[in-house]
N, C-alpha and C positions, 0 to 999 in steps of 0.2 A: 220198316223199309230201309232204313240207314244202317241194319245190321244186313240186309241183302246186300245193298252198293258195299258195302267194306268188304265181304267174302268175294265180292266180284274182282275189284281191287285186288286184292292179296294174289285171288288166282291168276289176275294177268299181269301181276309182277315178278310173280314165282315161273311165268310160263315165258316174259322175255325174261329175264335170268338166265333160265337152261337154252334157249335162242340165241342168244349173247354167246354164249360158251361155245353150244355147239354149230354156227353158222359158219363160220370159217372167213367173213367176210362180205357172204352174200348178201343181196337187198332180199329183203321180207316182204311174202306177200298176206297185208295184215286184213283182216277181215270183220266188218259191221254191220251188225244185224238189228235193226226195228222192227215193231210190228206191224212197217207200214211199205218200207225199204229193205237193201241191201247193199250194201258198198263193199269195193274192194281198192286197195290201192297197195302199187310194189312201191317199197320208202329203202333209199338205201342210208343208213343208218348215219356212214362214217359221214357224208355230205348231210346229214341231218336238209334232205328233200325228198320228194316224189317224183318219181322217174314217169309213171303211171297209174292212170284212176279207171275206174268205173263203176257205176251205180246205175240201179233201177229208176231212176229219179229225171234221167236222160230224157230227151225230148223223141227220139224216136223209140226209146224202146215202151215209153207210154203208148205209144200209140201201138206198138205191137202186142206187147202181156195186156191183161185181162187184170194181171195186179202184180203188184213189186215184191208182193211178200209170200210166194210160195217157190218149189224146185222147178218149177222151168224159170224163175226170173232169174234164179239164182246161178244154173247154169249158163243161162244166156251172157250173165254179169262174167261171169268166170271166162269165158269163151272172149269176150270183148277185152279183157283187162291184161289176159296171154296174147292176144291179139298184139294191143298197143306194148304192152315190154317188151315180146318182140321187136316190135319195131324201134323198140329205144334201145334195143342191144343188149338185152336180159334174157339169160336162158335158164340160168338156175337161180333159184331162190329158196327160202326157208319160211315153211306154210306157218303164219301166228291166227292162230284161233282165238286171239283173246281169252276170256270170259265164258267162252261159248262150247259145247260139247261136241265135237268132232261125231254128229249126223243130221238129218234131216239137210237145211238149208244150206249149213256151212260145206257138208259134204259133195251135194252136189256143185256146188262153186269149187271146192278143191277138184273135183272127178275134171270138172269140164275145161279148168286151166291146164292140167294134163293134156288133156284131149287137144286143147289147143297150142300144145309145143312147148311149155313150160317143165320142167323136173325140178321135182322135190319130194 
């Protein structure tokens, strides 16, 4: 199991790295996936804060999904978290995947913060 968390490690240090490099400045919007949740949060780097959260873990979006860990929570989470950047005054950011393979859940979260006025 400790040789899975260390590859995991590696890859989401090797993944902000090239983020690092090629962001230009922007805040990131970094993304966490359980098998139970979903979170997302935009973090702007050089202020070492968060601008904006959201997670399936919310008090009304429980009561809306049916469960936190499949593609509608995820888009919903995505939809909510472009939502609130917007309104903190973020329009671009730089999508970090972590650990995590660019589909299934994490994709629908990137598709849907698109969808809701975010570019990256």
């Amino acid at each position: 199991m400790s040789d899975k968390l260390a590859l995991q490690t590696r890859r989401r240090s090797r993944l902000r790295y090239q983020l690092k490099i090629k962001s230009g400045g922007r805040p990131r919007l970094s993304v966490f996936r359980s098998g139970r949740h979903i979170y997302a949060q935009v973090i702007d780097d050089a202020q070492g804060r968060t601008l904006a959260a959201a997670s399936s873990l919310e008090k009304a979006m429980r009561e809306e999904l049916k469960t936190g860990a499949d593609k509608a929570a995820a888009a919903t989470v995505g939809k909510l978290v472009a939502e609130r950047a917007l309104a903190a005054g973020v329009e671009k950011v730089v999508f970090d995947r972590g650990p995590y393979l660019y589909h299934g859940r994490v994709k629908a979260l990137a598709d849907a913060a698109r969808e809701g006025g975010l570019s990256f």
